[in-house]
N, C-alpha and C positions, 0 to 999 in steps of 0.2 A: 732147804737143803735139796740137790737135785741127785742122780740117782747115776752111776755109773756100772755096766758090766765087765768085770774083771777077765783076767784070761783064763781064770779057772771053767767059765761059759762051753759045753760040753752041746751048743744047740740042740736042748730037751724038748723046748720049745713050750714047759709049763710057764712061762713069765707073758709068754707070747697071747698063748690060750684068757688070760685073767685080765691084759690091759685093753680100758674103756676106751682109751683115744691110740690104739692100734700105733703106738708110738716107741712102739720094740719090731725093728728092721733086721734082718738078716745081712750078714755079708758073708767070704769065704771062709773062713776059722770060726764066728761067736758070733753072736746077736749084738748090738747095740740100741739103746736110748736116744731117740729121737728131741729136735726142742719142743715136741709136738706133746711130753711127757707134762701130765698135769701135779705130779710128785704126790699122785695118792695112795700110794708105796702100797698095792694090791698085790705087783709081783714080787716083794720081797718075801714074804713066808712061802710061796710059791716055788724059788730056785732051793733045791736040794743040795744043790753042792756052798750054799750061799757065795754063789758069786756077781750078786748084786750091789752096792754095799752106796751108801753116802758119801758125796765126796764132798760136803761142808759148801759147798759152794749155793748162792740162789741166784 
């Protein structure tokens, strides 16, 4: 399962802080998931507002 950021994404920048392959990129509005993400789901207890979330997909 790979990992998408929702619009709930408020750039805290705790999900940023925790991933190993720096595969959480900023744009204007929210962070996004890079393919660069190895799905070692590190930032998910990390986002406070949980707006991280699985999108079924591999």
């Amino acid at each position: 399962m790979s990992f998408i950021i929702t619009s709930d994404c408020i750039k805290c920048g705790a999900c940023v802080d925790v991933c190993p392959e720096n595969a959480i990129v900023e744009d204007d509005t929210q962070y996004f998931i890079t393919g660069d993400c190895i799905e070692c789901g590190l930032c998910l207890p990390e986002c406070p507002l949980e707006a991280i979330v699985g999108n079924g997909k591999k």
